[in-house]
N, C-alpha and C positions, 0 to 999 in steps of 0.2 A: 526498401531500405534495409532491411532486416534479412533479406536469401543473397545477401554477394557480400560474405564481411573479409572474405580472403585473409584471415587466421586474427582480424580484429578483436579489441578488447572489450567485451561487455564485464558490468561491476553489478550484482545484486543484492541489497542489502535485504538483511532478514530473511536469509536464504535455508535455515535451518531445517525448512518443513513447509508445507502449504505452496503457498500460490509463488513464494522464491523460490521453493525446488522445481515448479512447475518452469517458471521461465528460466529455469537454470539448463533445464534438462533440453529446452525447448530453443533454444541460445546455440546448447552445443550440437544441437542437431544438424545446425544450420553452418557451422564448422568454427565458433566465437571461440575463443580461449576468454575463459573464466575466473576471474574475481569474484569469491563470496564472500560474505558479510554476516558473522551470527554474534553473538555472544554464547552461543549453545555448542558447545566447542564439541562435545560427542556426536551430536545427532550434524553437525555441519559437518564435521572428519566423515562419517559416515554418506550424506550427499555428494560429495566432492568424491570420495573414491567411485561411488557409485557412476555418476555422470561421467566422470573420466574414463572409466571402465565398458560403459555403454557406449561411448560414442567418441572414444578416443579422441579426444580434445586434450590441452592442455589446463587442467584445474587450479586455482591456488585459494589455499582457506587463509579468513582473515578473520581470527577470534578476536571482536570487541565489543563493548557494552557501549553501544551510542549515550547513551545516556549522562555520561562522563563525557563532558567538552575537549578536554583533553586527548580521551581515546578518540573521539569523534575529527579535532583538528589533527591528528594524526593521520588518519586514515583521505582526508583531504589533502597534505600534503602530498600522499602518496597518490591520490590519483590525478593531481595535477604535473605530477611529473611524466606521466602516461602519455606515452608519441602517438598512439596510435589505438587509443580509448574512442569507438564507436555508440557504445549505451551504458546510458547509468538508471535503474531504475531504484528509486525509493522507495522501497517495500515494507521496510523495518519498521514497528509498530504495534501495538498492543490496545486492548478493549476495557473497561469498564463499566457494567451493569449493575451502576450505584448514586443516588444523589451526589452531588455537588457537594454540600454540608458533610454528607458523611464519607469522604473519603480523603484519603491522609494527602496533606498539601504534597508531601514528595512527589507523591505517587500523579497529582495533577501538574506539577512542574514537569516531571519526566515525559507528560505526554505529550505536552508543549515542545520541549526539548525536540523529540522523538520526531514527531509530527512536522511539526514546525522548524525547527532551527538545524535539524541537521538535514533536512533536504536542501533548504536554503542555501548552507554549507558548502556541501556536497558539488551542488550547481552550479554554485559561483566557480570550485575549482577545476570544474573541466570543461566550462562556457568559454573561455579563452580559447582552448585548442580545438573544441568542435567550430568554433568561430574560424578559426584560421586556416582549418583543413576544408571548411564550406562543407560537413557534413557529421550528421550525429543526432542520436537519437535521446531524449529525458524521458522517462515515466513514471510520473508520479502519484500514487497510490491513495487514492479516494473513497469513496463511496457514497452509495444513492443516500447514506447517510447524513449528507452532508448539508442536504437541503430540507432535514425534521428536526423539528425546534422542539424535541418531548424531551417528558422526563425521564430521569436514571440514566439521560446521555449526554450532559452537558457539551463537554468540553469534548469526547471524542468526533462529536457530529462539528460540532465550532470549528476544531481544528481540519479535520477534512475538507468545509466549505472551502478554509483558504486554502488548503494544496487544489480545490479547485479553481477557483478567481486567480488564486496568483500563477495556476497555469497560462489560463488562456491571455492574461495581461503582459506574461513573460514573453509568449511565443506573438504577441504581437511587435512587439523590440526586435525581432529574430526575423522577422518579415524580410521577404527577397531574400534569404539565406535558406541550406539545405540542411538546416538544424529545426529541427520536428521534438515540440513539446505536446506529452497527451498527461491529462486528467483520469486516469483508470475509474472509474467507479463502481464494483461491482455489487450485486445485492448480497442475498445469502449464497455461501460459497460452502461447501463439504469440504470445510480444514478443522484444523485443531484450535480455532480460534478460539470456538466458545466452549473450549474445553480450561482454557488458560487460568490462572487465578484472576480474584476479580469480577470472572462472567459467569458465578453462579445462580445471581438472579435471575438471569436469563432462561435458565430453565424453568424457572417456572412459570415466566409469560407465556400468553398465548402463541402455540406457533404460526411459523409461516405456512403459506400454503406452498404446494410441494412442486408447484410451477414457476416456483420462485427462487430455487433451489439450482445451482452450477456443480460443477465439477470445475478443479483448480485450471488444469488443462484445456477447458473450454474456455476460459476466461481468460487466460495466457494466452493461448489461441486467436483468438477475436481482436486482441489489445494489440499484437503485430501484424493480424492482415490490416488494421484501421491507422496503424504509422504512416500507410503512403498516400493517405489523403490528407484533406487539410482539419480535420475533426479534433479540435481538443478536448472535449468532454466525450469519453468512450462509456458508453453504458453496456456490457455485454448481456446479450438476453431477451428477446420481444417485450417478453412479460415484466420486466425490470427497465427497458426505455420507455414504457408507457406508466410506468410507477412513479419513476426518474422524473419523467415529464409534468406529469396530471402534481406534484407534490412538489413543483419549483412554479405553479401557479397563486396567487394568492389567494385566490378564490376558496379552491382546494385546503390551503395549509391548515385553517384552522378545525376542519373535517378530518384533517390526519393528525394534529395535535389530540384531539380528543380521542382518536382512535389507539393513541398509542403513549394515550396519558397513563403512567405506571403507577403504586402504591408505592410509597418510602416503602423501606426495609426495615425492621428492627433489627437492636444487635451493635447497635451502635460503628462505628467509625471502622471502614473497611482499610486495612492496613495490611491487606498483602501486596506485594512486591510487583513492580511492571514487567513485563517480557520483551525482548525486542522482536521474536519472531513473528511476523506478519501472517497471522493467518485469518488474517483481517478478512477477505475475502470482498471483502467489501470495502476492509477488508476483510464486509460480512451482509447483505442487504438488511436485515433487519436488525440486527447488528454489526442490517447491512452491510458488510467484507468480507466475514467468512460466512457469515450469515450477511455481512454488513446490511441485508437486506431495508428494514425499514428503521429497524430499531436502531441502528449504526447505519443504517440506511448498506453497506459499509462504508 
């Protein structure tokens, strides 16, 4: 689905770094012209000339802050007007390594937002034309996160679950059409995820083990040879499908609740700002996406 786009339109959001410049790079290799999506308006100027420059595709940057409905319904408009838009993946996204109680309701609304409402978005406005063209590809950004009920993750592992259920519920509607919806979930991922604000506390849980651990490009990788089958939940990784697996049994969950039961924080009320860049990785496995490993699962 993905190696004959004959100069087709793929959109990335959250393309500023990580696992978006991974399948940005990886899109134009394949001959896509590109739509990105950051609010990081240097370091995405910067991927966009890069990719364009490597693989001579045509690039275009698309500075906005999802998080703003506004910017968000904009950038919807715009790609419902797109004749000839093959993939949309929802990448954009951001981590937090902090109770529930102690982090600033903003900051839990936007990941809602983020997470939730602008993929939803997004999908609605380019389901019509992948509908009527009988071909097109969704990917939307999970993690093995998605399926751990610990603490210091509430809402990022919550909101994952549903970009995963409401994958596979979407792509059953799409049934007998050549519109292919996937669930990405990967574990820990070597991005800048858990470098973002936010995911300090992350350092200092216990790590992962290091067989649980991707590179962006692997992961990007795996998530397009698995489009031409019918799989919507993608776990990239052996070590990371049998995590994936063994921790969406119930038997299991409350043996990884405990395993990944965290301590509050002191310090009171975490009040730094979201990011839209996806370096989830998971969009981490354990913060599972970039780590999304266990902890984000991502």
């Amino acid at each position: 689905m993905v190696t004959n786009c004959m100069g087709a339109l793929a959109v990335v959001t959250g393309a500023a770094g990580g696992l978006g410049a991974a399948f940005a790079n990886q899109f134009a290799a394949r001959g896509y012209r590109l739509l990105l999506v950051d609010r990081d308006e240097v370091h995405l100027t910067k991927v966009c000339n890069d990719v364009s420059t490597r693989h001579g595709v045509e690039v275009e940057c698309f500075v906005a802050d999802l998080c703003a409905r506004p910017v968000a319904e904009r950038l919807a408009d715009r790609l419902r007007q797109a004749a000839d838009l093959d993939v949309l993946v929802n990448n954009a996204g951001f981590g937090a390594a902090s109770y529930f109680v102690d982090t600033e309701p903003e900051r839990l609304v936007g990941m809602v937002d983020l997470h939730v409402a602008v993929p939803v978005l997004l999908t609605r406005s380019v389901l019509p034309g992948m509908m009527e063209r009988n071909r097109g590809a969704i990917i939307n950004l999970s993690s093995v996160a998605a399926w751990l009920q610990n603490t210091g993750n509430v809402l990022y592992g919550s909101t994952k679950h549903f970009l995963a259920v409401y994958s596979e519920a979407l792509q059953q509607e799409l049934h007998g059409t050549n519109v292919r919806v996937q669930a990405l979930c990967p574990g820990f991922v070597r991005t800048e995820f858990h470098n973002q604000k936010g995911m300090a506390a992350f350092k200092t849980r216990r790590p992962p083990p290091e067989r649980l651990w991707m590179s962006a490009d692997e992961v990007v990788a795996y998530s397009l040879r698995r489009l031409d089958g019918d799989q919507v939940i993608v776990i990239p990784g052996f070590a990371n499908r049998v995590l994936g697996r063994l921790v969406q049994m119930p038997i299991v969950q409350p043996l990884a609740r405990w395993l990944y039961r965290y301590p509050r924080e002191t310090g009171g009320i975490d009040k730094t700002p979201s990011a839209t860049a996806n370096t989830d990785s998971a969009h981490s496995a354990a913060h599972p996406n970039t780590s999304h490993a266990i902890d984000a699962a991502q």
